[in-house]
PyMOL CGO cylinders between C-alpha atoms (Angstrom):
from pymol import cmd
from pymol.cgo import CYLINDER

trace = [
    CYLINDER, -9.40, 2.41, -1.51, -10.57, -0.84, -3.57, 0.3, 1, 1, 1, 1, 1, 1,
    CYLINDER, -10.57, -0.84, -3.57, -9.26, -4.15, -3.98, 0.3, 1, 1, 1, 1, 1, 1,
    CYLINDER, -9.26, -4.15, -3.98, -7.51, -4.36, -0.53, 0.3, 1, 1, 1, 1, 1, 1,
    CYLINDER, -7.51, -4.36, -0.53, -7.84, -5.58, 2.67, 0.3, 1, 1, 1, 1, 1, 1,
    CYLINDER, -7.84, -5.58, 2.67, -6.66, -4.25, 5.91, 0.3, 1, 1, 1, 1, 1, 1,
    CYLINDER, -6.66, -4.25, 5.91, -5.85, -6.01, 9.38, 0.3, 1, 1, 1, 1, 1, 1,
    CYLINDER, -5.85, -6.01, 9.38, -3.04, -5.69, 11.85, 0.3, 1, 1, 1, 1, 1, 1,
    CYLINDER, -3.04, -5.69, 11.85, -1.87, -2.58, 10.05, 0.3, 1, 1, 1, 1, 1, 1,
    CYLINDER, -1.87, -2.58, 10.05, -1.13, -4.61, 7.11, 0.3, 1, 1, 1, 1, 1, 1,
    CYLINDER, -1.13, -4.61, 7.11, -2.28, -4.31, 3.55, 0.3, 1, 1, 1, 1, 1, 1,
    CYLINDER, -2.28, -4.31, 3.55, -3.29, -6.86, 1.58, 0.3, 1, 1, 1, 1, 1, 1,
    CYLINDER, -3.29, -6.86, 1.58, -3.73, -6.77, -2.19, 0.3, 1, 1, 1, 1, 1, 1,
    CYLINDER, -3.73, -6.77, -2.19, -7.42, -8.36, -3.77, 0.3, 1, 1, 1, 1, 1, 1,
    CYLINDER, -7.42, -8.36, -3.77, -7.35, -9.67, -7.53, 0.3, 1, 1, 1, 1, 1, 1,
    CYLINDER, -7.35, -9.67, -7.53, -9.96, -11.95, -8.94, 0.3, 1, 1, 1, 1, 1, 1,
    CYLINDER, -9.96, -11.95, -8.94, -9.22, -14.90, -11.22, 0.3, 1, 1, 1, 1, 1, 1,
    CYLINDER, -9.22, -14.90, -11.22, -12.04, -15.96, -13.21, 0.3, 1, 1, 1, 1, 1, 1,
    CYLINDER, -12.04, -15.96, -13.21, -10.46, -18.80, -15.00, 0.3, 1, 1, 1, 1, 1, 1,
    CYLINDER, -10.46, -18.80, -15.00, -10.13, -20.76, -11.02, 0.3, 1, 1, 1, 1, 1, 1,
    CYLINDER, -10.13, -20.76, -11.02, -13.02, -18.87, -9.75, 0.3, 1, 1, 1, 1, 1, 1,
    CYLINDER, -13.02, -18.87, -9.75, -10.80, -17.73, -7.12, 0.3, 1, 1, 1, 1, 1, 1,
    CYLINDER, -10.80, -17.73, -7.12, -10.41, -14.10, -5.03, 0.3, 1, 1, 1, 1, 1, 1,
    CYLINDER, -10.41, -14.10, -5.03, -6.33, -14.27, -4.35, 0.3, 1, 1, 1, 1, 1, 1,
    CYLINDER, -6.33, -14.27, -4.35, -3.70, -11.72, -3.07, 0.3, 1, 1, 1, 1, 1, 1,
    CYLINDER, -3.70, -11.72, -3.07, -0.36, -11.18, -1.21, 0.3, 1, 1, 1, 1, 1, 1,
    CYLINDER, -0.36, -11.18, -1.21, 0.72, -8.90, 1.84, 0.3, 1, 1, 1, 1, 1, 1,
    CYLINDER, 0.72, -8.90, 1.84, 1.93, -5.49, 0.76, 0.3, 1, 1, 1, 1, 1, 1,
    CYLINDER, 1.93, -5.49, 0.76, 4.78, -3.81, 1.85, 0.3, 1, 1, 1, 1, 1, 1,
    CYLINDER, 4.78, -3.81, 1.85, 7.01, -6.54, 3.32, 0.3, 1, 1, 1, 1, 1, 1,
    CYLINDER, 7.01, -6.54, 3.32, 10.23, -8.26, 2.35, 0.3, 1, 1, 1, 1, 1, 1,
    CYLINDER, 10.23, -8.26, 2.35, 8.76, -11.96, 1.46, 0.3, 1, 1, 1, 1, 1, 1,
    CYLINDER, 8.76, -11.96, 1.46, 5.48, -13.01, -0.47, 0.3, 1, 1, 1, 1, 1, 1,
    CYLINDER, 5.48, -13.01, -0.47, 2.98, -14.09, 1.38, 0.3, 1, 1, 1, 1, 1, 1,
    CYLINDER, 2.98, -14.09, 1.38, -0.27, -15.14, -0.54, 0.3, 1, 1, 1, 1, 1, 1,
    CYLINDER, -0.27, -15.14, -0.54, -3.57, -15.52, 0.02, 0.3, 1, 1, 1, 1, 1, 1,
    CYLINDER, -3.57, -15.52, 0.02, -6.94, -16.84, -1.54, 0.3, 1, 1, 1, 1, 1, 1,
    CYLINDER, -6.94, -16.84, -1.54, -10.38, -18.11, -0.90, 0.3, 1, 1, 1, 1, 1, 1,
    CYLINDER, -10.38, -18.11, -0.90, -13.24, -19.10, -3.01, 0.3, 1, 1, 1, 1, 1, 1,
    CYLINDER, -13.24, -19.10, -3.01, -15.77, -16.24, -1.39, 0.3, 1, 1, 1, 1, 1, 1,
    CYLINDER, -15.77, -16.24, -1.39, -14.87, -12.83, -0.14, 0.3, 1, 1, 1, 1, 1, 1,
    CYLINDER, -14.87, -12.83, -0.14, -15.09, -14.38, 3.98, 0.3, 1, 1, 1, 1, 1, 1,
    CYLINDER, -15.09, -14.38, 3.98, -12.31, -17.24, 3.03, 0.3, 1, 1, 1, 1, 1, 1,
    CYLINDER, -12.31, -17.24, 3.03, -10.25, -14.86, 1.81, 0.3, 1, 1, 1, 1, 1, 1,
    CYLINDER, -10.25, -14.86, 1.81, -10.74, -12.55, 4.60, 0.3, 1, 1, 1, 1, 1, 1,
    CYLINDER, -10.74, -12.55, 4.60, -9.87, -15.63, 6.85, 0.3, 1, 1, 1, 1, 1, 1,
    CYLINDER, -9.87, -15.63, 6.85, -6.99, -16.57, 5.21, 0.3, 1, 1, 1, 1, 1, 1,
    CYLINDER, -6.99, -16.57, 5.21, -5.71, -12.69, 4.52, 0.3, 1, 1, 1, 1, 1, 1,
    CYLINDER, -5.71, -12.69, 4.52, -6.08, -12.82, 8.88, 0.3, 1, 1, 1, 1, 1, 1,
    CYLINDER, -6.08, -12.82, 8.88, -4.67, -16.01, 9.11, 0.3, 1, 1, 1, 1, 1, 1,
    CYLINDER, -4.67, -16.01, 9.11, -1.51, -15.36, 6.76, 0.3, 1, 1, 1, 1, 1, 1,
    CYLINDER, -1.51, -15.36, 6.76, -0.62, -12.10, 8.64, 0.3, 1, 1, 1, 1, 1, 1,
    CYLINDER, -0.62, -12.10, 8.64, -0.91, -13.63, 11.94, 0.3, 1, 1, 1, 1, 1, 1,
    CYLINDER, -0.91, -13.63, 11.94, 1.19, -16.42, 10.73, 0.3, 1, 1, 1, 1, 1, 1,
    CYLINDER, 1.19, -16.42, 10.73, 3.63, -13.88, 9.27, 0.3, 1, 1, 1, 1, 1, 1,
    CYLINDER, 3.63, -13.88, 9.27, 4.23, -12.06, 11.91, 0.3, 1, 1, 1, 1, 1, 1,
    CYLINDER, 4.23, -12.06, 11.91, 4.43, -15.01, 14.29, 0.3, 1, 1, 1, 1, 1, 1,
    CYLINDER, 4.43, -15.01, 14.29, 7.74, -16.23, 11.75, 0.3, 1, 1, 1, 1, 1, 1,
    CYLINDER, 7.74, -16.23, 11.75, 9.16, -12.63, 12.05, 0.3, 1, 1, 1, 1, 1, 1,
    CYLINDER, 9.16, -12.63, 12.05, 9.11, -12.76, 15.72, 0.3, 1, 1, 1, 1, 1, 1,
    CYLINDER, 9.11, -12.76, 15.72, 10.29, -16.41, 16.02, 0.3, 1, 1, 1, 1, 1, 1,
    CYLINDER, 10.29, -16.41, 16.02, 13.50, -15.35, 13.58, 0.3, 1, 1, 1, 1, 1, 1,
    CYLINDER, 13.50, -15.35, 13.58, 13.87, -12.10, 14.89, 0.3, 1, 1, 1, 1, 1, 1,
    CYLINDER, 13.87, -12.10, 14.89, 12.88, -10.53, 11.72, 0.3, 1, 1, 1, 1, 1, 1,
    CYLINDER, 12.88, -10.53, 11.72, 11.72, -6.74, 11.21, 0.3, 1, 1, 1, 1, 1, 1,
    CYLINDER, 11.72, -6.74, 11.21, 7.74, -7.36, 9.52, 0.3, 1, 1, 1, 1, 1, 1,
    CYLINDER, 7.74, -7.36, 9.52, 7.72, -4.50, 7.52, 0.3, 1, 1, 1, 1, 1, 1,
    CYLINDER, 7.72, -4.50, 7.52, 9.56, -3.39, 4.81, 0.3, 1, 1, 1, 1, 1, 1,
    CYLINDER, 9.56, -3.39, 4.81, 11.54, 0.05, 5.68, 0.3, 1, 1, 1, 1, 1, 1,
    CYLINDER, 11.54, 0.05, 5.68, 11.06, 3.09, 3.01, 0.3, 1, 1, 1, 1, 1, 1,
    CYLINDER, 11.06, 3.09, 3.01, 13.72, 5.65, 2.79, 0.3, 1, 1, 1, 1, 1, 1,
    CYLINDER, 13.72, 5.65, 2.79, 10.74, 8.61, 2.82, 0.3, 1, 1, 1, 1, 1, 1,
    CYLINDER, 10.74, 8.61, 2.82, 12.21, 9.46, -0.57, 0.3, 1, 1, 1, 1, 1, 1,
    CYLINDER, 12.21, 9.46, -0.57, 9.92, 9.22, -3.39, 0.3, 1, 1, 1, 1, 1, 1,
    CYLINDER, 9.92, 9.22, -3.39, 10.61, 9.91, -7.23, 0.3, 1, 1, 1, 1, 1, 1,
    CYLINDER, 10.61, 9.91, -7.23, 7.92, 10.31, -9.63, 0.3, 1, 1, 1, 1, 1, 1,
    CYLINDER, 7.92, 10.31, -9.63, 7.46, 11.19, -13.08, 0.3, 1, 1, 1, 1, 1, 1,
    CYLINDER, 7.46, 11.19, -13.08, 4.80, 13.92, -14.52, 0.3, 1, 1, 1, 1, 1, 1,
    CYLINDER, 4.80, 13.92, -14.52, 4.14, 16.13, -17.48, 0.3, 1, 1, 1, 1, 1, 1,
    CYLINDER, 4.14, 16.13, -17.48, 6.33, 18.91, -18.28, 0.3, 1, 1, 1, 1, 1, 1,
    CYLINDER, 6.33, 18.91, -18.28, 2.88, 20.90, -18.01, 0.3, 1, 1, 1, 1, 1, 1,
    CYLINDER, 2.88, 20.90, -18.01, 1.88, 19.49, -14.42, 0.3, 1, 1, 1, 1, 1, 1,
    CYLINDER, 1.88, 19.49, -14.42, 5.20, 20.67, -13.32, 0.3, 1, 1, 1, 1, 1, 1,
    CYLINDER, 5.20, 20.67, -13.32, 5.03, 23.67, -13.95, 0.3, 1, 1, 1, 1, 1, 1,
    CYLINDER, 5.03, 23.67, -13.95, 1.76, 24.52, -13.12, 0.3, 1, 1, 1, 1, 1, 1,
    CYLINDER, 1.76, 24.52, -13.12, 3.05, 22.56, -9.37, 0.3, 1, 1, 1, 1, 1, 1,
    CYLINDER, 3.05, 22.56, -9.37, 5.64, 25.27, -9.44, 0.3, 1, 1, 1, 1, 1, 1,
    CYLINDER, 5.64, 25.27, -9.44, 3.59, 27.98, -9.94, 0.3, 1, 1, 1, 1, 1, 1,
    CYLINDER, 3.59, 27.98, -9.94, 1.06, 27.53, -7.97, 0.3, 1, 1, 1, 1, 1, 1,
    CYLINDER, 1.06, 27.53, -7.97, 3.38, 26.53, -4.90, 0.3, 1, 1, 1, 1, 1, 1,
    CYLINDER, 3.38, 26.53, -4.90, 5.25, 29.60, -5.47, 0.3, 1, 1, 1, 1, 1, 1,
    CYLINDER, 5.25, 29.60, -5.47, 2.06, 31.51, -4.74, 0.3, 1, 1, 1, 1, 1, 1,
    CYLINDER, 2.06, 31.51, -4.74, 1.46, 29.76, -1.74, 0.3, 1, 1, 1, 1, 1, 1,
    CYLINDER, 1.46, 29.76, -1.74, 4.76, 30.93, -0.52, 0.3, 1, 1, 1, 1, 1, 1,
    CYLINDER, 4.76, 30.93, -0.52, 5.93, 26.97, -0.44, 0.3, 1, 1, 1, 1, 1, 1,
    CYLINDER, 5.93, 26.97, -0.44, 8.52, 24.71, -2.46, 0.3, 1, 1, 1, 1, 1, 1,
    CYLINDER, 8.52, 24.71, -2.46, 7.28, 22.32, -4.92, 0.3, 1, 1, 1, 1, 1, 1,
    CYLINDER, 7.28, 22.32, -4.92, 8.37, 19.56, -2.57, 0.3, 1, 1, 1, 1, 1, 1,
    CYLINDER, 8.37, 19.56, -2.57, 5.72, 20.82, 0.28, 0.3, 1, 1, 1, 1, 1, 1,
    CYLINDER, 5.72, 20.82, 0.28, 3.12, 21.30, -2.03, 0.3, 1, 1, 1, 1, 1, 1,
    CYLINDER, 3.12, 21.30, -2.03, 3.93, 17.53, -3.21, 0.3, 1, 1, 1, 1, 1, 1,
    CYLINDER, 3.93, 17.53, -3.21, 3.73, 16.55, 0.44, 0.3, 1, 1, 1, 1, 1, 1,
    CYLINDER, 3.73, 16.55, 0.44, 0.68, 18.51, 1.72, 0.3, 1, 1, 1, 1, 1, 1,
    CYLINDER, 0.68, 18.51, 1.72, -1.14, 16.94, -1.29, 0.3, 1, 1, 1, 1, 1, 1,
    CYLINDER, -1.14, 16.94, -1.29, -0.10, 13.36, -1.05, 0.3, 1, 1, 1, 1, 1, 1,
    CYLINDER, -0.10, 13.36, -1.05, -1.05, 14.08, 3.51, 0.3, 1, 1, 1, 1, 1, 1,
    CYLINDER, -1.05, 14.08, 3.51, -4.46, 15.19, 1.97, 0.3, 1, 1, 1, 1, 1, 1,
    CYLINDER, -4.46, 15.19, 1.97, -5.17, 12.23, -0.21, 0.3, 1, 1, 1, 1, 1, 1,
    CYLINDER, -5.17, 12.23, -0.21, -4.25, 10.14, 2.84, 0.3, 1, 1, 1, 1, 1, 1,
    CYLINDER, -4.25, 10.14, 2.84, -6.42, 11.64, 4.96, 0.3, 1, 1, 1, 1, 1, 1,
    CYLINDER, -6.42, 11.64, 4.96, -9.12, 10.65, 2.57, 0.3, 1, 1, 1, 1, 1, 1,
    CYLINDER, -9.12, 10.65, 2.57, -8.28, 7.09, 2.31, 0.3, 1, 1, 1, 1, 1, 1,
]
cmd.load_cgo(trace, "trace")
């Protein structure tokens, strides 16, 4: 995957601002924004590190679950033609669109 960072089992997100001549980002997948930047790619490492740490260290203090919590439901939109062509070819595997959705998305995963 590009344009992220990983550490503590936290994601972080990687954007580039020209105008500032900054590399910035925020922690994915929790309740609050939490930010982070640095002027080369090792600052913002450091900070991304430094910004989890410090993250979790306020959940603990507060008693605070860290990570957001998904339902495991997940809604998506695609062509009328992709649909069907899902349908059909989960049907010949013997398998309903929804595990063919899942066994896809598992296999991308694994790639990542």
């Amino acid at each position: 995957m590009d344009n992220i960072l990983k550490y503590k089992d936290f994601i972080g997100s990687v954007h580039f601002s020209a105008e500032d001549g900054v590399f910035y980002g925020k922690i994915e997948g929790i309740k609050s924004m939490v930010s982070f930047e640095g002027e080369t790619v090792k600052e913002l490492e450091e900070d991304f590190h430094n910004a989890v740490d410090d993250y979790i260290n306020y959940c603990e203090r507060h008693g605070i679950e860290s990570k957001k919590s998904f339902s495991g439901k997940l809604s998506i939109t695609i062509s009328p033609s992709e649909h069907s062509l899902i349908a059909a070819v989960a049907k010949n595997k013997g398998i309903s669109v929804a595990a063919f959705v899942k066994n896809a998305i598992s296999k991308e995963l694994a790639y990542s």
